[in-house]
GUMI-341298 format. One line per field, with one value per residue: residue number from 1; residue in three letters; x, y, z of N, C-alpha, C in turn. Coordinates in Angstrom, 2 decimals. Layout:
N
nr <- [NUM ...] $
rest <- [ALA ...] $
n.c1 <- [X ...] $
n.c2 <- [Y ...] $
n.c3 <- [Z ...] $
ca.c1 <- [X ...] $
ca.c2 <- [Y ...] $
ca.c3 <- [Z ...] $
c.c1 <- [X ...] $
c.c2 <- [Y ...] $
c.c3 <- [Z ...] $
END
This chain:
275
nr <- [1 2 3 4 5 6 7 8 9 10 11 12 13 14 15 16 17 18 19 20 21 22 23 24 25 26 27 28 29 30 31 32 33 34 35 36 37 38 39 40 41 42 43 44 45 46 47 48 49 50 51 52 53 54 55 56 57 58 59 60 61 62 63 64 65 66 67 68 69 70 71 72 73 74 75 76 77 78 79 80 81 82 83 84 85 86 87 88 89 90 91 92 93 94 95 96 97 98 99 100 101 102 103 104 105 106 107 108 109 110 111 112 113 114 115 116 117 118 119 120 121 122 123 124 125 126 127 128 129 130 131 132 133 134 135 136 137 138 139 140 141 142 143 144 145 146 147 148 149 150 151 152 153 154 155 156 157 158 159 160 161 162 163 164 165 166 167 168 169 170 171 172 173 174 175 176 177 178 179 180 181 182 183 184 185 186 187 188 189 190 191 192 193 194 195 196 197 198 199 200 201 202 203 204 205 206 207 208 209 210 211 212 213 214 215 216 217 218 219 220 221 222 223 224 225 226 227 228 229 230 231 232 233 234 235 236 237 238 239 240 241 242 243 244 245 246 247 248 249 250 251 252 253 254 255 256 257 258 259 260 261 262 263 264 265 266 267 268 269 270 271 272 273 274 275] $
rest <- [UNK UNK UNK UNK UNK UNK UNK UNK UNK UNK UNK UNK UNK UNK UNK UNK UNK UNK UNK UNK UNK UNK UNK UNK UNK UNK UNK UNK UNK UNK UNK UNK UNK UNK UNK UNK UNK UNK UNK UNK UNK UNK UNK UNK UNK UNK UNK UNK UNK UNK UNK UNK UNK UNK UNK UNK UNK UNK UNK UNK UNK UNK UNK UNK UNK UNK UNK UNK UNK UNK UNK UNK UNK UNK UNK UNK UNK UNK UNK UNK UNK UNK UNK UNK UNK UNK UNK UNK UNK UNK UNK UNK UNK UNK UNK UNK UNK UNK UNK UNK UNK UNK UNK UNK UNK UNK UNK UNK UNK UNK UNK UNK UNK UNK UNK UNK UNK UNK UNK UNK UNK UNK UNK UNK UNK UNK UNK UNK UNK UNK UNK UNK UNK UNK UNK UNK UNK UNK UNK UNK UNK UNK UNK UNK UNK UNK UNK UNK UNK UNK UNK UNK UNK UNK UNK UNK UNK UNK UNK UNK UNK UNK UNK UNK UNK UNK UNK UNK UNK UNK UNK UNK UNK UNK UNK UNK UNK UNK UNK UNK UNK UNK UNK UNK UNK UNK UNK UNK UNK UNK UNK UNK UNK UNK UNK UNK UNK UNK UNK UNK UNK UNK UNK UNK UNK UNK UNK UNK UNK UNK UNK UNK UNK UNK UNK UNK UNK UNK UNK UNK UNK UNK UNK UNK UNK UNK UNK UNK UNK UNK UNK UNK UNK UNK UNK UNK UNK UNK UNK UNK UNK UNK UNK UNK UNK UNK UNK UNK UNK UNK UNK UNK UNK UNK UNK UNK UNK UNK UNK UNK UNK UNK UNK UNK UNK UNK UNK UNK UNK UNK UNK UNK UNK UNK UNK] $
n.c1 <- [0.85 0.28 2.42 2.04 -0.96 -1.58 -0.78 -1.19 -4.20 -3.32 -4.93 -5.84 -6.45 -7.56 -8.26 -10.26 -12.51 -12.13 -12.46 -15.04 -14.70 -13.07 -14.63 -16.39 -14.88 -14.13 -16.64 -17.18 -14.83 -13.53 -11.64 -9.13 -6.25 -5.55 -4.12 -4.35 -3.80 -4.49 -4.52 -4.87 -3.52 -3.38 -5.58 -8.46 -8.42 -10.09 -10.59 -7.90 -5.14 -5.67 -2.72 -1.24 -3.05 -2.35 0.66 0.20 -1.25 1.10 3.17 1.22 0.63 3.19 4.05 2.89 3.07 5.45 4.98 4.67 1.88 -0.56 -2.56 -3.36 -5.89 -7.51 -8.79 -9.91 -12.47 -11.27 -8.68 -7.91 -9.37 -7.56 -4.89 -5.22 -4.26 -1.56 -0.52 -1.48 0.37 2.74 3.08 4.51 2.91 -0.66 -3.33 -6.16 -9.39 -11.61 -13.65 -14.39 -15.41 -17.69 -19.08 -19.47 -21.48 -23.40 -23.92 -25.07 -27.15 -29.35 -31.28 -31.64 -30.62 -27.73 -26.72 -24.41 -22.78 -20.06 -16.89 -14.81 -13.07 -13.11 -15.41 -14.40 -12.57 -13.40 -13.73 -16.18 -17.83 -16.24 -16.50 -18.62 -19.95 -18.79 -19.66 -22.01 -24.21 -26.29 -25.42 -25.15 -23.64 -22.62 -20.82 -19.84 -19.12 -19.80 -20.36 -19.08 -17.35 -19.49 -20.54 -18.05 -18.69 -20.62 -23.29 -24.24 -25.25 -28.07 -30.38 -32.54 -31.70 -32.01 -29.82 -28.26 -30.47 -31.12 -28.72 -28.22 -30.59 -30.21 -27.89 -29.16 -31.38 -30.92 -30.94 -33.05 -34.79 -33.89 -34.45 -33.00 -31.99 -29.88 -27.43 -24.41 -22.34 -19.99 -17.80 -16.43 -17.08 -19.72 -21.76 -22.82 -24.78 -26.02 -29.35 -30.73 -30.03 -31.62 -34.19 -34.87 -34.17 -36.12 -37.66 -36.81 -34.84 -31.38 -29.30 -25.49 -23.43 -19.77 -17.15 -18.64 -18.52 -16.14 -14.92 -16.14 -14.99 -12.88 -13.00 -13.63 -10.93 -9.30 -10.50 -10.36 -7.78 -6.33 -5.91 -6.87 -7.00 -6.21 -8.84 -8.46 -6.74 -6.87 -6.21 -5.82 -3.98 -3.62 -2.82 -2.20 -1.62 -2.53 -3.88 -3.49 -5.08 -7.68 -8.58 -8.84 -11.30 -13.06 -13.12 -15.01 -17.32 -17.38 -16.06 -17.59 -16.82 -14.92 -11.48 -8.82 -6.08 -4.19 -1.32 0.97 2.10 4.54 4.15 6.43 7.58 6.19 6.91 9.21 9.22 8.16 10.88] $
n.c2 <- [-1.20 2.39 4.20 6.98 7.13 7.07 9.73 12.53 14.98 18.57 20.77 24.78 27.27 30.78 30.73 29.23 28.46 26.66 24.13 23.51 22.17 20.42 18.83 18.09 16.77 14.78 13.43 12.82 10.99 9.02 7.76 9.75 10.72 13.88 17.15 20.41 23.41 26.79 30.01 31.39 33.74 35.82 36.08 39.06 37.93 38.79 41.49 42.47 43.81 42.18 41.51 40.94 38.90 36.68 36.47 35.57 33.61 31.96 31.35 29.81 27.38 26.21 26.12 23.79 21.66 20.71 18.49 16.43 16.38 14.62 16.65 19.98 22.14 24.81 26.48 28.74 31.10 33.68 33.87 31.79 33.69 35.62 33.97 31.53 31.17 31.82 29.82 27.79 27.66 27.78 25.46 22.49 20.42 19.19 21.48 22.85 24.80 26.59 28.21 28.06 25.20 25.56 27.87 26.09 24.53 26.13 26.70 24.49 24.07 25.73 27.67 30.51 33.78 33.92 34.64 35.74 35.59 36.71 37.13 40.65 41.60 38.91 39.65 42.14 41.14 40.67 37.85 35.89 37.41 37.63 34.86 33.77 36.10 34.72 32.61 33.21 34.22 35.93 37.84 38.70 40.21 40.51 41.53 40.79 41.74 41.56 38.48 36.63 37.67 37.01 34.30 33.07 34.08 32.46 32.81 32.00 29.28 29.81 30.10 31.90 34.06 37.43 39.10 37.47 37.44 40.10 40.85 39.19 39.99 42.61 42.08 40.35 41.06 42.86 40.62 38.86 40.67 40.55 37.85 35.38 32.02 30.52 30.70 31.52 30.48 32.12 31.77 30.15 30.22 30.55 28.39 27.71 29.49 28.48 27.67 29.71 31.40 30.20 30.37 33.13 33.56 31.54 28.17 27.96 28.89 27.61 27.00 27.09 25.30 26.17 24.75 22.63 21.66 22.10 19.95 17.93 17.85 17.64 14.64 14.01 14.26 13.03 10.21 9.99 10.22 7.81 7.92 7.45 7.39 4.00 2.07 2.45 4.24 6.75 9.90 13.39 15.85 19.49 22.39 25.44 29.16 30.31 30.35 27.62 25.90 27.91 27.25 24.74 24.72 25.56 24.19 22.42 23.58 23.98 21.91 19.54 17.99 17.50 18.63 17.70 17.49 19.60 21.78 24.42 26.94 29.12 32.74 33.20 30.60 30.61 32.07 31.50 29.27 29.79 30.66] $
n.c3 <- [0.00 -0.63 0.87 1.56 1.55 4.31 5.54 6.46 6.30 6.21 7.76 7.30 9.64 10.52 13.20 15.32 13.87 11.66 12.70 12.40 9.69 10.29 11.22 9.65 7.87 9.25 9.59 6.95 5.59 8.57 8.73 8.04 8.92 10.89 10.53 12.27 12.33 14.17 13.86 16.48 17.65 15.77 15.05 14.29 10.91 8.99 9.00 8.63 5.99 2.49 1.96 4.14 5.12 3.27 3.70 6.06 5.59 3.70 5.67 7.13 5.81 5.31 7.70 8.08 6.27 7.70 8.19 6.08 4.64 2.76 1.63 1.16 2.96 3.49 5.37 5.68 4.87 3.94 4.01 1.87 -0.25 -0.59 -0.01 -1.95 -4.68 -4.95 -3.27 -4.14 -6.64 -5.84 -3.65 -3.49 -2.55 -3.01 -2.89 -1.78 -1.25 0.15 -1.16 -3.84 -3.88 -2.74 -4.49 -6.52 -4.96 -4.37 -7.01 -7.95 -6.60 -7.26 -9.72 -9.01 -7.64 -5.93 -2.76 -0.40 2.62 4.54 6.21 6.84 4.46 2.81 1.16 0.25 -1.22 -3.66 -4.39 -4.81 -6.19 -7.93 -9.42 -9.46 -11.15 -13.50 -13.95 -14.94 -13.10 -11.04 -8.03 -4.29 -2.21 1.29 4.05 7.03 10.10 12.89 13.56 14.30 16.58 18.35 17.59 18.72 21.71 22.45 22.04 19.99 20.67 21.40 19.53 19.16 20.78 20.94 20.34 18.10 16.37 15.88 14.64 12.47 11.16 10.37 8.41 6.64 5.55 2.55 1.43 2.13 0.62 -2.27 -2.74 -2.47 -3.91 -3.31 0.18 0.99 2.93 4.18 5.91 8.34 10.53 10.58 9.66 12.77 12.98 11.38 11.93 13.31 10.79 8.64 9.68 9.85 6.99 5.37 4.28 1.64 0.78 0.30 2.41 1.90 3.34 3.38 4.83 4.71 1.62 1.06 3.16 1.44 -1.66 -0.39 -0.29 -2.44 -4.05 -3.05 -3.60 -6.13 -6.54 -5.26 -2.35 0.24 3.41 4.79 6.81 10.48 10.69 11.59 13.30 15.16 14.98 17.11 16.81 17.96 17.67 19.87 23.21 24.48 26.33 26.18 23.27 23.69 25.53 23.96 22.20 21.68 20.62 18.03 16.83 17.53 19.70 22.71 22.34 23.57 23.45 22.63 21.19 21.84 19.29 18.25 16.81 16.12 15.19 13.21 11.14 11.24 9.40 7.27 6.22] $
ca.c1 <- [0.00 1.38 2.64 1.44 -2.24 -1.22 -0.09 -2.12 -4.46 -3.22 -6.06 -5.30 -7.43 -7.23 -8.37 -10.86 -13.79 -12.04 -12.83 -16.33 -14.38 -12.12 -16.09 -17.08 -14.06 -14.27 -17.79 -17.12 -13.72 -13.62 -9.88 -8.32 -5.48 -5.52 -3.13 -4.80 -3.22 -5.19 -3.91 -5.47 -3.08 -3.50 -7.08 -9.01 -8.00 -11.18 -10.50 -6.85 -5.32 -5.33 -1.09 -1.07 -3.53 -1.88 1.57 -0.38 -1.37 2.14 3.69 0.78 1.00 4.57 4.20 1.55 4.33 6.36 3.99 4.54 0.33 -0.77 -3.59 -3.70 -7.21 -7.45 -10.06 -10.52 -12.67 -9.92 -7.29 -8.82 -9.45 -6.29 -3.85 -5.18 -3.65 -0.51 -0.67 -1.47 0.89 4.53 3.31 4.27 1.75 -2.12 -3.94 -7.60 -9.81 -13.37 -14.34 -14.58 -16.51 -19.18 -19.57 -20.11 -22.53 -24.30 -24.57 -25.55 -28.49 -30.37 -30.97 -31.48 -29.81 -26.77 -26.52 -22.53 -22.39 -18.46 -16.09 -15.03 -11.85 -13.40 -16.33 -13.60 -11.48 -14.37 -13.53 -17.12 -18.14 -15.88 -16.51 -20.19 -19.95 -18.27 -20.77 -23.22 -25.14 -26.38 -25.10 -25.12 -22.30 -23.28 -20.27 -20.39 -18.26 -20.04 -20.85 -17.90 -17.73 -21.33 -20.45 -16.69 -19.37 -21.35 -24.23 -24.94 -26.20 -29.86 -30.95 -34.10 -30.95 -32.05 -28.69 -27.88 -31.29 -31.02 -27.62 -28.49 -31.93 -29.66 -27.18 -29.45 -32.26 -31.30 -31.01 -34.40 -35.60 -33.46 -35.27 -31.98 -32.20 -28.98 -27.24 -23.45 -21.99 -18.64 -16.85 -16.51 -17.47 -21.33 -22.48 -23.18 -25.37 -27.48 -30.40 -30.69 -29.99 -32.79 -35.29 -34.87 -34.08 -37.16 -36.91 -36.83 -33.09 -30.55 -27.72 -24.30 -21.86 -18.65 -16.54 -19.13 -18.37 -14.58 -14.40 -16.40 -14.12 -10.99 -13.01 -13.17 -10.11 -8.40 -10.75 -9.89 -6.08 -6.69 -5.25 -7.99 -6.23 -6.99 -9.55 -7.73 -5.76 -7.40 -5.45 -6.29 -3.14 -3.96 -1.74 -2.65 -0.70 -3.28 -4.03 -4.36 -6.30 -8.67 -8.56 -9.24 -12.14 -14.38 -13.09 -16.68 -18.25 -16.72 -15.68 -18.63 -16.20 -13.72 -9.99 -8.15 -4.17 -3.76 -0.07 1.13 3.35 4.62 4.05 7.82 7.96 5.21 7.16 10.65 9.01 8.36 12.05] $
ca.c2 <- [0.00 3.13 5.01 8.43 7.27 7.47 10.81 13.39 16.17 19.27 22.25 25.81 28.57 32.07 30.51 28.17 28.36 26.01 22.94 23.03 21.79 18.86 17.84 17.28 15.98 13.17 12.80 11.93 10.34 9.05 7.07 10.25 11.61 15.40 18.37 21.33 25.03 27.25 31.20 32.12 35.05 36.39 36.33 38.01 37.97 39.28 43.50 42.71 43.84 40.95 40.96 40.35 37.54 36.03 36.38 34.76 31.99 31.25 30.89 28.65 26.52 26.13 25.01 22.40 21.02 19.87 16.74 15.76 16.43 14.48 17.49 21.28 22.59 25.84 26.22 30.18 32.16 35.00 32.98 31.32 34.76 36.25 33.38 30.26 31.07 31.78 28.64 26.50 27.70 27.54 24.53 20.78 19.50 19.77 22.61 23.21 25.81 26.70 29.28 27.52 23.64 26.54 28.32 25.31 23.92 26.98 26.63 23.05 24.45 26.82 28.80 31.71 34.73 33.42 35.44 36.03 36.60 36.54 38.79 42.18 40.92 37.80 40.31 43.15 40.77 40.29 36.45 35.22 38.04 36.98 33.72 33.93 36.52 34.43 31.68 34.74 34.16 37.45 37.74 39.86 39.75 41.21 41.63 40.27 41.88 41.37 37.44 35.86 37.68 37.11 33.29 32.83 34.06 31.19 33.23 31.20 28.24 30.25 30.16 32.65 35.20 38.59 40.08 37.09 37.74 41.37 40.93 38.81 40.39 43.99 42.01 39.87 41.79 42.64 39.19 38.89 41.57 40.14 36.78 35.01 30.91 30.32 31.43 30.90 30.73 32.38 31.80 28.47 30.57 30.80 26.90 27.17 30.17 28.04 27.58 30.99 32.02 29.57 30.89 34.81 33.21 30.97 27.16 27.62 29.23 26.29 27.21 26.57 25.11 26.22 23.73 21.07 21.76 21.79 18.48 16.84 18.13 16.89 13.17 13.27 14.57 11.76 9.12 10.13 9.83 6.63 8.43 7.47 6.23 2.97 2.10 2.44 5.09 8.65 10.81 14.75 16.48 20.43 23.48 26.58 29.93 31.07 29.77 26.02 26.13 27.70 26.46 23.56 25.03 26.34 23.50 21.49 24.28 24.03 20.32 18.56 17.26 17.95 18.54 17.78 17.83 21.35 22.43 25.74 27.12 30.63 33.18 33.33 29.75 29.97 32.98 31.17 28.20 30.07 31.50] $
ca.c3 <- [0.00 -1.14 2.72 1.36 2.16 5.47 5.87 7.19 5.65 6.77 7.82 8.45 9.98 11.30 14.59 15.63 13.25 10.32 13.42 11.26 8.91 10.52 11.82 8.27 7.33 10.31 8.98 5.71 5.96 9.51 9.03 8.22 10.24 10.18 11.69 12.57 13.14 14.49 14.12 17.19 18.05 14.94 14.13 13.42 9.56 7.96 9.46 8.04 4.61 2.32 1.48 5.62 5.28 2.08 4.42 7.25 4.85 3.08 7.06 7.88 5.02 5.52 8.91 7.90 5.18 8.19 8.87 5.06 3.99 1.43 1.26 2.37 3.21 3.56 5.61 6.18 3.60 4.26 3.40 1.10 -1.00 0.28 -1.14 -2.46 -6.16 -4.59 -2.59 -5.46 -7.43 -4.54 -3.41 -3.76 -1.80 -3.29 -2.15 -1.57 -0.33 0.89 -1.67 -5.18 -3.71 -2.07 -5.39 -6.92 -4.57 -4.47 -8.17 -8.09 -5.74 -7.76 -10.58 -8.67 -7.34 -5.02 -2.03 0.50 3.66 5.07 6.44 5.49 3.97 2.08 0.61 -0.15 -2.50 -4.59 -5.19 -4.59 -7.05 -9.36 -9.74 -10.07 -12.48 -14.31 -14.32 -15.31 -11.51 -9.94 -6.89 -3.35 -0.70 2.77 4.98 8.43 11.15 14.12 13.33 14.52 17.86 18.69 17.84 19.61 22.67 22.46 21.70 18.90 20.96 21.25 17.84 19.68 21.37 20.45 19.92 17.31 15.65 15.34 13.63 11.43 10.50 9.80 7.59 5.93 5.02 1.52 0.64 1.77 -0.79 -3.25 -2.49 -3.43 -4.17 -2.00 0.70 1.39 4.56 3.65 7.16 8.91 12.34 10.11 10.16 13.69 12.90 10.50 12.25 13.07 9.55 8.32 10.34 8.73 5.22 5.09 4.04 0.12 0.58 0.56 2.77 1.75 4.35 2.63 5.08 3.96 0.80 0.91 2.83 -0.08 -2.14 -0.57 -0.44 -3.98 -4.93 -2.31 -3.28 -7.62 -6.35 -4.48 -1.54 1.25 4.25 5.25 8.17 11.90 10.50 12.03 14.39 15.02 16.31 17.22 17.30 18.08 18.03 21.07 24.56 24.02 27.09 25.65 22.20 23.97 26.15 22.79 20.94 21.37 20.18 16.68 16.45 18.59 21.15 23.55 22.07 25.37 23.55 22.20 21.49 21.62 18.54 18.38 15.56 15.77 14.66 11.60 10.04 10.76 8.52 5.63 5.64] $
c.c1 <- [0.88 1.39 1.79 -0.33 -2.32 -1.55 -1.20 -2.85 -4.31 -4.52 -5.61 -6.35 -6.60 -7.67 -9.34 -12.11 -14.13 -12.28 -13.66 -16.05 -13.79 -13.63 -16.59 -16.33 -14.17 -15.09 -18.13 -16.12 -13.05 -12.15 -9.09 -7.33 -5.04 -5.10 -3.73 -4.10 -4.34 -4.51 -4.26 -4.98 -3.06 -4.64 -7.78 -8.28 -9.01 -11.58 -8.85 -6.61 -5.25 -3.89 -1.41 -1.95 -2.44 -0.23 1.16 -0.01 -0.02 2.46 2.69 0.71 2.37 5.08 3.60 2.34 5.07 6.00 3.82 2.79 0.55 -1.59 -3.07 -5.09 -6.71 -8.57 -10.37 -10.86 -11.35 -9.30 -7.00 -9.05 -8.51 -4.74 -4.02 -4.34 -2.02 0.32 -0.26 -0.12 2.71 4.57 3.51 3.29 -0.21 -3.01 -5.21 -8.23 -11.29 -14.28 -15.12 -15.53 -17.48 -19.62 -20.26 -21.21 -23.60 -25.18 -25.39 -26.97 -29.51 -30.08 -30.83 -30.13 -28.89 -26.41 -24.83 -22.64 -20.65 -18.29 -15.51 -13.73 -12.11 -14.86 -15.32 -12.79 -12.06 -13.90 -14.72 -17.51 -17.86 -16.36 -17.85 -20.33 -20.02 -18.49 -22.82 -24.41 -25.51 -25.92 -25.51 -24.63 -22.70 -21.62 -20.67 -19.82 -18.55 -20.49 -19.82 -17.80 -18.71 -21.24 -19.13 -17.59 -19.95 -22.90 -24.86 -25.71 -27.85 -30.07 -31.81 -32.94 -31.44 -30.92 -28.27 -29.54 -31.27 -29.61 -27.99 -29.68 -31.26 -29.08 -27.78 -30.93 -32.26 -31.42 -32.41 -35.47 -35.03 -33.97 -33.64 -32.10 -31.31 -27.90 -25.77 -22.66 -20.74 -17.84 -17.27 -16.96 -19.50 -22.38 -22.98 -24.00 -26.51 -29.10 -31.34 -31.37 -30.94 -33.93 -35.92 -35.32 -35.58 -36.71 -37.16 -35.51 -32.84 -29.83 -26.92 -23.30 -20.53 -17.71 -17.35 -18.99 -16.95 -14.29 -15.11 -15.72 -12.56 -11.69 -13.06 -12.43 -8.93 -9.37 -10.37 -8.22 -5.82 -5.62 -6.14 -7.34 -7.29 -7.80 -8.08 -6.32 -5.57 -6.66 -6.18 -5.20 -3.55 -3.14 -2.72 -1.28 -1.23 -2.89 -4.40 -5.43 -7.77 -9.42 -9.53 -10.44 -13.28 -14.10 -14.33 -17.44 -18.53 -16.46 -16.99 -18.21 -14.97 -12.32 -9.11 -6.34 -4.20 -2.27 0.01 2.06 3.12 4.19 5.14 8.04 7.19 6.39 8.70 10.16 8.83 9.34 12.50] $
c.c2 <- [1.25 3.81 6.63 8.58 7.27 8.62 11.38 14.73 17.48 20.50 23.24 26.87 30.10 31.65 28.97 27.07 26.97 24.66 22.70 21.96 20.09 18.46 17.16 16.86 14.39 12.64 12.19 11.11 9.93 8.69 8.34 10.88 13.11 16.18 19.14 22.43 25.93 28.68 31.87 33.94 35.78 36.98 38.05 38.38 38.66 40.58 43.48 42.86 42.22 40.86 40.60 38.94 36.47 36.03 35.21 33.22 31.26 30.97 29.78 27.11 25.75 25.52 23.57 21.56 20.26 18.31 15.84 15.42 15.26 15.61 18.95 21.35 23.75 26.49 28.08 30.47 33.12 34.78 32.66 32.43 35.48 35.30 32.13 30.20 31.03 30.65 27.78 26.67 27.39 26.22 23.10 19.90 20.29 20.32 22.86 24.11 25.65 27.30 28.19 25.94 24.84 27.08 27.19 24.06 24.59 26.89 25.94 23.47 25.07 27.51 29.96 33.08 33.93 34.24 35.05 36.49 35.92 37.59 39.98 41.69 39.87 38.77 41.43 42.67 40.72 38.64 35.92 35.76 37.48 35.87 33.32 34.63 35.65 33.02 32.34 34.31 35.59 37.05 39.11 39.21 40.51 41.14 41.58 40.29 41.77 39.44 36.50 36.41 37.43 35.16 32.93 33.20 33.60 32.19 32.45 29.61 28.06 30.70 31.62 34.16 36.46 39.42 38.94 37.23 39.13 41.69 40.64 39.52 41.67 43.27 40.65 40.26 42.34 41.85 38.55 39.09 40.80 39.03 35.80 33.05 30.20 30.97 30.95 31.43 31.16 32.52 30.49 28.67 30.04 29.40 26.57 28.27 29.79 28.17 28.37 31.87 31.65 29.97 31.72 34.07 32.71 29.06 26.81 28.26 28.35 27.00 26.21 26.14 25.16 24.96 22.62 20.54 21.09 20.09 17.32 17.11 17.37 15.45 13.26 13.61 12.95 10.76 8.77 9.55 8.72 6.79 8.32 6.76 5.28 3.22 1.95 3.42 6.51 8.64 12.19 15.16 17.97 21.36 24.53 27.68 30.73 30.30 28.67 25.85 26.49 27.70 25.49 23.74 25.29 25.54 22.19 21.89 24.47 22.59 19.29 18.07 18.17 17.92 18.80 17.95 18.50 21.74 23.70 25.95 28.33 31.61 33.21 31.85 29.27 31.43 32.31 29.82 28.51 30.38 30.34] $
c.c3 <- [0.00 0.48 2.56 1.81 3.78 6.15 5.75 6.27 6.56 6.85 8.47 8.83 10.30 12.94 14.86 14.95 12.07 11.29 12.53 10.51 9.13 10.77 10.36 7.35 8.14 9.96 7.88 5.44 7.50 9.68 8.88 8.88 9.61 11.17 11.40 12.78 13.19 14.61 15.05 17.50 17.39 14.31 14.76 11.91 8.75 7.91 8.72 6.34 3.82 1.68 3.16 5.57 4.11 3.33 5.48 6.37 4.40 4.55 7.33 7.34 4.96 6.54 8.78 6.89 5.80 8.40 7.37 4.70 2.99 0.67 2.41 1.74 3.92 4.06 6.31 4.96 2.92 3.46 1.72 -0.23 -1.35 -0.95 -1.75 -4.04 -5.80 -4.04 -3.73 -6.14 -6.97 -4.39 -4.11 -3.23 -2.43 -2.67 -2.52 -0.95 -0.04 0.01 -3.10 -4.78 -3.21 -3.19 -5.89 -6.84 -4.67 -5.85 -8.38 -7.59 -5.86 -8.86 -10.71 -8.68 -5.73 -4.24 -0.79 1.85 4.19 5.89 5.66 4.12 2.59 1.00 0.25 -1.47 -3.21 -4.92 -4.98 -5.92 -8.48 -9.99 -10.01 -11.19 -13.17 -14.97 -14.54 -13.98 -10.99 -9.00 -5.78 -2.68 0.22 3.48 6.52 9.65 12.52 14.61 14.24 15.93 18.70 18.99 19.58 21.08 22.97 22.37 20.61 18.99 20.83 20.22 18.12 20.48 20.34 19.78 18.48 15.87 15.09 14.67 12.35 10.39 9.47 8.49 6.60 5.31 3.44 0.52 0.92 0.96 -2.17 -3.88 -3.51 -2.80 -3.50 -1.76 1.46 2.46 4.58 4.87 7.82 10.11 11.82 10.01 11.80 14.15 12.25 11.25 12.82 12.35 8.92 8.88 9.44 7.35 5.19 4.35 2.71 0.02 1.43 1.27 2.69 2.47 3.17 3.25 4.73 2.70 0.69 1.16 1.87 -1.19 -2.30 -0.53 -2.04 -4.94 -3.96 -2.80 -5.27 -7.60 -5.40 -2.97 0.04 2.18 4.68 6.83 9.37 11.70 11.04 13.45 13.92 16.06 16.17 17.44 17.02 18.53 19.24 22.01 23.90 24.97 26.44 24.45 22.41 24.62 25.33 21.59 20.71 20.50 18.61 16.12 16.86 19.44 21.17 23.07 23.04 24.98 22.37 22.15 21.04 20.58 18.20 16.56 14.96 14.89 13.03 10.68 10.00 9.76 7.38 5.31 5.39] $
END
């Protein structure tokens, strides 16, 4: 058996949110073993310019190289908008993101008008824009700066919380008018807003999990490259450039369970990896 099915899919975030992601990676590929970084000390990424995110990203990618990937996942919108071309194009190891499997689920989902909500950052680059355009889709992007603090507060447990309703209602209101056919979750913090967001929307807009997207993506780009590790093969090691503590404390909230071994790794050590 070739050893490379082995080896681990690497995922990187701006912090905690891209967990979504390892959940629906575990869910659809349960044998996989997958390294995690988590940019906690850095985030957030989506108020930063995007050359600083695209910097972010080459350092985190770079670290995630040391564990020999067979896969990067790229699991921040930000990022994701920021440097996936750049990515693709440096690296030796096959690189994936969040943005492009969400377009094209979105597509898959309707003939409608395809509605964005993200951060400011991931709605500033225009890459959602683009890429609809360019499958002639109307579109509308909403920017979503208060979404992600509102979650990281666990506010997003009460679907019925006033303060997460009256966000949402402000920043999704002209996708209401717009009456748009679906609705993509352009941040990995926003899947645990769904039910929420479904409420407002109504239940004839599909929402898009972008990390649900991605990890169907990487199964059928690993299962095309017969790269699927075998059964009794899954591990989940965790780094974080924050408090692992409490990484580890809000890592239910994002993963569905408890991530009890959290390591710490400095920012000093993701920027000495890209040199």
């Amino acid at each position: 058996m070739d050893p490379e099915t082995n080896n681990p899919i690497a995922v990187f975030d701006s912090g905690l949110g891209g967990l979504t992601v390892v959940s629906e990676l575990a869910r659809l590929m349960p044998a996989e073993p997958v390294v995690y970084l988590g940019d906690s000390a850095r985030v957030p990424y989506g108020t930063k310019s995007l050359a600083t995110v695209r910097r972010f990203a080459m350092e985190n990618a770079a670290f995630c190289r040391r564990f020999d990937p067979k896969l990067i996942l790229v699991a921040c919108n930000t990022a994701s908008a920021a440097a996936f071309d750049e990515l693709r194009a440096t690296s030796d190891v096959p690189v994936l993101d969040v943005i492009r499997p969400a377009v094209a689920a979105a597509l898959a989902a309707t003939d409608g008008p395809i509605g964005v909500i993200a951060t400011e950052g991931t709605v500033t680059s225009g890459i959602y824009e683009r890429l609809l355009t360019e499958a002639h889709r109307p579109m509308l992007a909403q920017a979503c700066p208060l979404l992600v603090p509102i979650i990281e507060e666990g506010r997003a447990e009460n679907p019925d919380d006033p303060i997460v309703l009256n966000a949402l209602g402000d920043y999704l209101h002209a996708m209401q008018r717009r009456r748009v056919g679906a609705l993509i979750l352009g941040c990995t913090h926003y899947p645990l807003l769904a039910t929420a967001i479904s409420k407002l929307m109504g239940p004839d807009v599909v929402l898009i999990n972008s990390g649900q997207a991605a990890a169907a993506a990487a199964r059928d780009y690993l299962t095309r490259e017969a790269m699927l590790a075998p059964a009794g093969a899954t591990d989940l090691r965790c780094f974080t450039t924050g408090d692992p503590a409490r990484f580890a404390d809000l890592s239910e909230r994002f993963a569905g369970h408890v991530i009890e071994n959290v390591q710490a790794v400095s920012t000093d050590e993701l920027t000495g990896a890209c040199s």
